[in-house]
N, C-alpha and C positions, 0 to 999 in steps of 0.2 A: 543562501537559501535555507528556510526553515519552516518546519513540519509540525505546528503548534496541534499537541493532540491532547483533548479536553478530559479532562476529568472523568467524565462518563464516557469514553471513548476507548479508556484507560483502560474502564472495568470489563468494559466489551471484548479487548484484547487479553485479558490479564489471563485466560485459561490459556492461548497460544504463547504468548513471550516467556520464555524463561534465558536461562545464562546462555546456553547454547544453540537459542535460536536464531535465525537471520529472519531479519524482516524487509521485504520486500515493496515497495509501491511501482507497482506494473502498470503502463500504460499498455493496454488492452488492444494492440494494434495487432495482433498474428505472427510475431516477430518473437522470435526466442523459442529456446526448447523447453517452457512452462506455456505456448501457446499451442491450442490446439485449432484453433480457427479462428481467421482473420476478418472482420466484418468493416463493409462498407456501409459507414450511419456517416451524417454530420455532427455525430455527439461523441461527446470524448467518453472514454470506459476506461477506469481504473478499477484493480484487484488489490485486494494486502494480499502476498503470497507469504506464507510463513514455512520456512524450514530452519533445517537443521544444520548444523555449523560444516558436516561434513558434504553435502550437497553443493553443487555448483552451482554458482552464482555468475558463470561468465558473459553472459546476456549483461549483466548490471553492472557498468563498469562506472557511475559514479555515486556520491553518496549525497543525502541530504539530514542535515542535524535535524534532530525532531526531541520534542521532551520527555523519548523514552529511547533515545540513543540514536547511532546512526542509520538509517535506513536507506537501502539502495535503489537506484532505478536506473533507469539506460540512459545511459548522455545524452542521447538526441531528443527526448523526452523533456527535456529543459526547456526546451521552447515553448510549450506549452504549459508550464506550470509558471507563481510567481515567487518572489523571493521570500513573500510570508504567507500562509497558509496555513488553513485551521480542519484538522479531521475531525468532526464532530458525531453524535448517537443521537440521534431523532427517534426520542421516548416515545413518541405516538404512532412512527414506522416502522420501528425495529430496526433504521438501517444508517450507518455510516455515511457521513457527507464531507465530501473535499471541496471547501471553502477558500476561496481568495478573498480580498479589499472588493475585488472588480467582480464578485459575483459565483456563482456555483459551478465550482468542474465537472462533478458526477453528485449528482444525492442521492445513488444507490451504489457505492462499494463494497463489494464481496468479500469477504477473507477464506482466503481457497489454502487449506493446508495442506500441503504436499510432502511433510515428514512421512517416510517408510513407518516408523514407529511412532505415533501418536501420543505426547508425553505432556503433560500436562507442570504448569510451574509452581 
């Protein structure tokens, strides 16, 4: 599986990523201690969660390579995603979009920082 993240998507990220952060792709179901509410839609809802290296990550117990390193999500979440996938920055929305071959997962992902200390890279 891999997390093809675009150039401008890059730059979008580039104030949250540094050495010591963890980057997250959360599927948006209510499930883990970074959910606060669990909704029933037909549409799938993914987050970039972004912390810090000492933060827990145990909701996320698998990884997916992407072109800015390994990013986690929760195993069961596999079902729902494909094996190539493209994050991209929709210049005219301002907003993040998780791309498959087969079409659109969400084209409104959030990036919700959850570092105590808000550090910039």
């Amino acid at each position: 599986m891999y997390l093809k993240i675009t150039d401008q998507a890059q730059k979008k990220l580039s104030s949250y990523v540094n050495e010591n952060t963890i980057v997250i792709l959360d599927m948006d179901d209510g499930a883990g201690e970074y959910s606060k509410v669990g909704f029933c839609s037909l549409d799938m809802s993914f987050r970039i969660l972004i912390l810090n290296s000492s933060q827990s990550k145990k909701d996320y117990d698998a990884l997916v390579e992407s072109s800015i390193g390994d990013i986690y999500i929760k195993d069961y979440s596999k079902r729902y995603l494909d094996e190539e996938m493209t994050l991209d920055f929709d210049q005219r929305l301002h907003t993040l979009n998780l791309k498959t071959p087969s079409g659109t997962l969400d084209s409104s992902v959030q990036i919700v920082d959850l570092r105590p200390e808000r550090t910039t890279g």
